[in-house]
C-alpha positions as CSV (number, residue, x, y, z in Angstrom):
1,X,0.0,0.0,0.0
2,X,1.3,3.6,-0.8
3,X,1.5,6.2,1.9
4,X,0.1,9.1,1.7
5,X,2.1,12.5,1.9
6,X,-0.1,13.1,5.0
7,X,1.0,9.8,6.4
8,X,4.8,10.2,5.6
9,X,4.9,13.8,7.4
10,X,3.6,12.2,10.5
11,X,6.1,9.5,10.3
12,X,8.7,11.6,9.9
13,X,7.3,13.7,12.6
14,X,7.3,10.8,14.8
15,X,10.9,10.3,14.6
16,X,12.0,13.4,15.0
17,X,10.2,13.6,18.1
18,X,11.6,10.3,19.3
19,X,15.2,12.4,19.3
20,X,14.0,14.5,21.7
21,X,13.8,17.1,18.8
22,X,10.8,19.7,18.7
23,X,8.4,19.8,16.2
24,X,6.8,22.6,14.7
25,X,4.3,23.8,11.4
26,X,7.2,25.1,9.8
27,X,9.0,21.5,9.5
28,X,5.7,20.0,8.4
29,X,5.2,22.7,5.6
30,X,8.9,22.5,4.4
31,X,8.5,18.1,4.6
32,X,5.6,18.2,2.7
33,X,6.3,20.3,-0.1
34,X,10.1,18.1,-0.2
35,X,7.6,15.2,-0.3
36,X,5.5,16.5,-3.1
37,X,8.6,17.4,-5.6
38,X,8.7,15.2,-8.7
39,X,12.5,13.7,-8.4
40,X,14.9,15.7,-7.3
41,X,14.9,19.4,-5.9
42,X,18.0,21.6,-5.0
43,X,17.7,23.4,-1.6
44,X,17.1,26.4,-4.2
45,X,14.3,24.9,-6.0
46,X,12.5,24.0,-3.0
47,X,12.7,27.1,-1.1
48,X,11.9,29.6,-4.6
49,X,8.7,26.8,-4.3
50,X,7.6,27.6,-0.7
51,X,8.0,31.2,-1.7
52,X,5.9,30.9,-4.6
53,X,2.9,29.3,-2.5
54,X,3.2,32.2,0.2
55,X,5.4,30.7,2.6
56,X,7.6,33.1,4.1
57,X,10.2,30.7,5.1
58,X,14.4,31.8,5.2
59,X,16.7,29.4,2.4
60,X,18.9,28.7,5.5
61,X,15.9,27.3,7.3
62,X,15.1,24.7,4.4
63,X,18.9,23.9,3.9
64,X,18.7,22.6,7.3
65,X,15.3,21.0,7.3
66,X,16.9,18.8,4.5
67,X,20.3,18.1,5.8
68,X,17.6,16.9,8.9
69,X,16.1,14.5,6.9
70,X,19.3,13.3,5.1
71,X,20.5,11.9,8.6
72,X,17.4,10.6,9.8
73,X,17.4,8.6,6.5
74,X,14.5,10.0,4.6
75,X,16.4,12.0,1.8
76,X,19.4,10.9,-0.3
77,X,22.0,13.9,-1.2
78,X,23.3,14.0,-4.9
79,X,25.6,15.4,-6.5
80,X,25.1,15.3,-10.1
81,X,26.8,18.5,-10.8
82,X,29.7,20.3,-9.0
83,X,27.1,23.5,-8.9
84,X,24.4,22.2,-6.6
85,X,23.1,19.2,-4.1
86,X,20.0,17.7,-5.8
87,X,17.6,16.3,-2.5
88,X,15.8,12.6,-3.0
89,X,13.0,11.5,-0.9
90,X,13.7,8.1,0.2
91,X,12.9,5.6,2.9
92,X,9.2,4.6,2.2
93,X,10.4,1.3,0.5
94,X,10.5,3.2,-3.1
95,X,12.4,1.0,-5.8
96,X,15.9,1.3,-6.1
97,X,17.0,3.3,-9.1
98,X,20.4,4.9,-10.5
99,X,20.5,8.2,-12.6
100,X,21.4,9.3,-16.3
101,X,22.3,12.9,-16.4
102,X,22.4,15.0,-19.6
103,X,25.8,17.3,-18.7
104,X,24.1,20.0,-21.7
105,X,20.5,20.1,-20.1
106,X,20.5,18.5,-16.5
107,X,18.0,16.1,-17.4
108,X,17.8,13.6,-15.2
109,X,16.8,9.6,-16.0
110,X,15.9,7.8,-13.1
111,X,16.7,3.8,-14.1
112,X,17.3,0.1,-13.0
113,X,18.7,-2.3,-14.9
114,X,19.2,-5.7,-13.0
115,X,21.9,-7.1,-15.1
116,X,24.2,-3.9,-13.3
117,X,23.2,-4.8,-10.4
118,X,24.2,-8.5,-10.9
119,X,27.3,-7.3,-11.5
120,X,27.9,-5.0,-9.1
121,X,26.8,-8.1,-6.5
122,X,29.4,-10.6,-8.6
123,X,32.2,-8.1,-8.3
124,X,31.8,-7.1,-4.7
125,X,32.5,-10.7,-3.8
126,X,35.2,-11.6,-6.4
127,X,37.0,-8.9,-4.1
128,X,35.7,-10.5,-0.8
129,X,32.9,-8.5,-0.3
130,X,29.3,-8.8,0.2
131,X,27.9,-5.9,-1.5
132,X,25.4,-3.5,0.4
133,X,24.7,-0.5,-1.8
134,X,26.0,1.3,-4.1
135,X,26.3,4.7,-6.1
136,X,26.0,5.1,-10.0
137,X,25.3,8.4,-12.1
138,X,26.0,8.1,-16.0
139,X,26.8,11.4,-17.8
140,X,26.5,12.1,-21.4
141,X,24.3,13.6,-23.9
142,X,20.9,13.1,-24.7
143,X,19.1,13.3,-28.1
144,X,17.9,17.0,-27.7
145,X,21.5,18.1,-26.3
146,X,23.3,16.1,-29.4
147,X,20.9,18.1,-31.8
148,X,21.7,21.6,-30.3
149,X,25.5,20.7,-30.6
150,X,24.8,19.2,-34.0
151,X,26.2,15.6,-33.2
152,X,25.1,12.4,-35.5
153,X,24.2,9.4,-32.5
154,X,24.6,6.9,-35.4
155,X,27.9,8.3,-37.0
156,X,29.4,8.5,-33.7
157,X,28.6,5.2,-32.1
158,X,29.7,3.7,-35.3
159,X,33.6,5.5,-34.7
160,X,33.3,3.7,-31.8
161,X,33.3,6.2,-29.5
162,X,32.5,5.7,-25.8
163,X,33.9,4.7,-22.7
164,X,33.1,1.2,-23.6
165,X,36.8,1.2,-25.0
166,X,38.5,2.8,-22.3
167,X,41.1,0.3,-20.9
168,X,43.0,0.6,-17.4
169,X,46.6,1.4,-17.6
170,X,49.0,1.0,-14.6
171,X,51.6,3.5,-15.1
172,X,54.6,3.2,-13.0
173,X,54.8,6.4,-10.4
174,X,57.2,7.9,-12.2
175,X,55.3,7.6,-15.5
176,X,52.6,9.3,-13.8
177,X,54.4,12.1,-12.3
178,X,56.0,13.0,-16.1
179,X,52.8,12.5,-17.8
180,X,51.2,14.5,-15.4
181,X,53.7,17.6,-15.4
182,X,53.6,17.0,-19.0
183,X,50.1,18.0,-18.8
184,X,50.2,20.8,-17.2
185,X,53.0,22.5,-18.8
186,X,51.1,22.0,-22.1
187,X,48.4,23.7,-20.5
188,X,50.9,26.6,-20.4
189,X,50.9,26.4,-16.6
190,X,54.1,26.7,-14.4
191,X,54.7,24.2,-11.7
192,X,56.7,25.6,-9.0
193,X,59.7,23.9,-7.2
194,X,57.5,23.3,-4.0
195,X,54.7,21.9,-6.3
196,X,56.6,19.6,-8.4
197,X,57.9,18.3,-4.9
198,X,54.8,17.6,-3.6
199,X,53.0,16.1,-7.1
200,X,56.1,13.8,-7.0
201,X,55.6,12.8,-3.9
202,X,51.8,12.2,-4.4
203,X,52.5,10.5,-7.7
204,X,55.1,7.2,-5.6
205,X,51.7,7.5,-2.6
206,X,49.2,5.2,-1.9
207,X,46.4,5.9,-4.6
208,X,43.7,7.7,-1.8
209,X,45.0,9.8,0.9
210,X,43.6,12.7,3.1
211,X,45.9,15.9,3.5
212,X,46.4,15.1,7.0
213,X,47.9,11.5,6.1
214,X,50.0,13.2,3.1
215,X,51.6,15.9,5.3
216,X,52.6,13.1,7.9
217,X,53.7,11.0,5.3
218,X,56.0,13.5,3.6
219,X,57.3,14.3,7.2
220,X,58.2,11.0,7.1
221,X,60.3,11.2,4.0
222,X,62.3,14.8,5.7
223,X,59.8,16.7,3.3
224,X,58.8,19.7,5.3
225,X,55.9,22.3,4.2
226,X,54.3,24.2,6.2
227,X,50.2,23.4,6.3
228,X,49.3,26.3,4.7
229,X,51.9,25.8,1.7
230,X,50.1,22.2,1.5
231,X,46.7,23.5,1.1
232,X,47.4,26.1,-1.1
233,X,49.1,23.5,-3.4
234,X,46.3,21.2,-3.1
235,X,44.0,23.6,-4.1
236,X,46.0,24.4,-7.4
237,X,45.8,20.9,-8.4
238,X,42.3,20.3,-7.8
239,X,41.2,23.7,-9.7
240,X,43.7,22.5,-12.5
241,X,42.0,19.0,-12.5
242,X,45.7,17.4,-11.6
243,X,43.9,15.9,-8.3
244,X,39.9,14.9,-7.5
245,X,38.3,15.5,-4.3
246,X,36.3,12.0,-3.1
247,X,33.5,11.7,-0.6
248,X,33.3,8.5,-0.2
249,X,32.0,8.5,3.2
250,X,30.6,11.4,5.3
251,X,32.8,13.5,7.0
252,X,36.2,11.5,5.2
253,X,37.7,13.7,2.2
254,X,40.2,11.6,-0.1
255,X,42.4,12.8,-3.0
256,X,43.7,10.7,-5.9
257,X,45.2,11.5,-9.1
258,X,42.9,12.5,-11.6
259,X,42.6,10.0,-14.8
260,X,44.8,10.2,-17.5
261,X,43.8,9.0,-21.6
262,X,43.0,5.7,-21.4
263,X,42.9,5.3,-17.7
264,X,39.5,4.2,-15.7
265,X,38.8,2.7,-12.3
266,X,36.0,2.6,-10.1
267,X,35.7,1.9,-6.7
268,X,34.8,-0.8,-3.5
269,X,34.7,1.0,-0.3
270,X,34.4,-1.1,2.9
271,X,31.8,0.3,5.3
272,X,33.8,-0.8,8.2
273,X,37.4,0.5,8.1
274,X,36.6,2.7,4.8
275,X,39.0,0.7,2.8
276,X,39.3,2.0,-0.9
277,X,39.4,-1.0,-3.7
278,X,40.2,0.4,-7.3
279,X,38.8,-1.9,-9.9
280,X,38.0,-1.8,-13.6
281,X,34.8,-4.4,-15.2
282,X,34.9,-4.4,-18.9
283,X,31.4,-6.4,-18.9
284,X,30.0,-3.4,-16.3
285,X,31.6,-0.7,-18.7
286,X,29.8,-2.0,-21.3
287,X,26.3,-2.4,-19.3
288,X,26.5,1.1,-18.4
289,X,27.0,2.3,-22.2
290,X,24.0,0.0,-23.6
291,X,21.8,1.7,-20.8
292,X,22.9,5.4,-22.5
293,X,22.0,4.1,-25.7
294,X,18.8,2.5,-25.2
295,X,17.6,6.2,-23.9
296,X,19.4,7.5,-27.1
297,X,22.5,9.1,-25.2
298,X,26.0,9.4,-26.0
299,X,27.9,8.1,-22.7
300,X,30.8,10.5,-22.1
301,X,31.5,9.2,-18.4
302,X,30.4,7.5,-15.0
303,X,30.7,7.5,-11.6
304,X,30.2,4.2,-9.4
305,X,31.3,3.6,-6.2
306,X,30.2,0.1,-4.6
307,X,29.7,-0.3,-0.4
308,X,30.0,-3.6,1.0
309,X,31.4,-5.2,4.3
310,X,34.4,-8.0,4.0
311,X,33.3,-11.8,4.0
312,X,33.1,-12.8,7.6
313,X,32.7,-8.9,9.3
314,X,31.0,-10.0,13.0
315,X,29.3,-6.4,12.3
């Protein structure tokens, strides 16, 4: 049986309550019209709604409401875009679904093809894992978006284009650390003495790393920089898309190399110790590709992270 909206509000309301929490008409207004969105609603979005229907409630206010909601386990954050959180109802035993995003338009295709899912289960425990959820967004273009940009879906498909061909590389560290200063000196960029130091020594480190376990590391190895040096050249790589910031689990930033041509991995974290599996699945890659065609979308790329716990966890 399917709740009602008026149902869901007062289950939510009774677990907000149960943490001692206080309750109030503003929370109900701001649940129900989260409740009543088709899909997926920035914080933006939602509070430009209340506006609209008279509600004279503050953005920060809503920001909160849904942030309150994400812990108690009744909306799913997103992050389709590097622009803006997209908000998810979840937690009334809806079906599971991944998302196709149109980078062009922002479409979003909610989908679920069992097959991936199959997969995702088979992969998680070829690497000792029993699988227990996952994350998957596919990005490319759909038909309208390949018409305004004057693409031809049949002629490119038949070029083979796609990421179906991508293959994973393992580059030696210092392979990675010329290729990668390489590329940024064709980019007409100049890489300091202190920078190259540090991008060499993140290029012979463990693939994921936070800045507090790099700095200790490098300490380690007689490299001293100051913390604010460290930052700053963090920053430079991330905003010249040498390093990519993960969130794999709340609270727990990671770097790692960004990709180079011809490189791919995704990723198995372990819920327990956050352990960080790189793998690549040709059969997955190519799963993921014939769902972006069936909707008529060129893939361009993906993001999939799998969450499991190890084979024989007491937790």
């Amino acid at each position: 049986m399917v709740m009602s909206t008026a149902a869901k509000v007062e289950h939510i309301r009774e677990q907000i309550r149960a943490q001692g929490d206080r309750w109030s008409q503003q929370q109900a207004t701001i649940i129900r019209a989260f409740l009543e969105c088709d899909g997926h609603v920035g914080a933006q979005d939602l509070h430009a709604n209340l506006l609209a229907q008279g509600h004279k409630i503050g953005l920060a206010t809503v920001y909160r409401m849904l942030r309150k909601l994400e812990t108690l386990g009744f909306a799913l954050v997103h992050y389709f875009d590097e622009v803006q959180q997209h908000f998810e109802a979840t937690g009334f035993d809806e079906e599971h679904h991944d998302h196709l995003i149109c980078t062009h338009s922002g479409e979003i295709i909610e989908f679920h093809h069992e097959e991936i899912e199959e997969r995702q289960r088979k992969i998680a425990m070829d690497l000792g894992f029993t699988l227990e959820g996952h994350v998957m967004m596919l990005y490319g273009l759909s038909p309208e978006a390949q018409k305004s940009k004057e693409i031809d879906f049949d002629s490119h498909m038949s070029r083979g284009h796609g990421p179906q061909n991508n293959r994973v590389e393992h580059a030696s560290p210092i392979e990675r650390f010329e290729a990668t200063k390489t590329k940024i000196q064709e980019r007409g960029e100049k890489l300091s003495k202190t920078r190259e130091k540090i991008l060499h020594f993140i290029c012979h480190h463990q693939p994921h790393w936070t800045p507090q376990s790099l700095m200790i590391s490098m300490r380690k190895d007689s490299l001293e920089f100051g913390q604010a040096t460290l930052y700053r050249a963090l920053s430079w790589f991330e905003e010249h898309s040498v390093l990519v910031k993960q969130n794999f689990t709340k609270g727990r930033v990671v770097y790692e190399l960004a990709e180079s041509a011809g490189e791919h991995h995704d990723h198995l974290i372990c819920k327990e110790t956050g352990e960080i599996i790189e793998f690549f699945d040709a059969e997955l890659e190519k799963l993921q590709d014939d769902v972006a065609r069936s909707y008529g979308y060129i893939l361009q790329h993906h993001r999939m992270e799998l969450y499991g716990k190890r084979f024989g966890s007491k937790n």
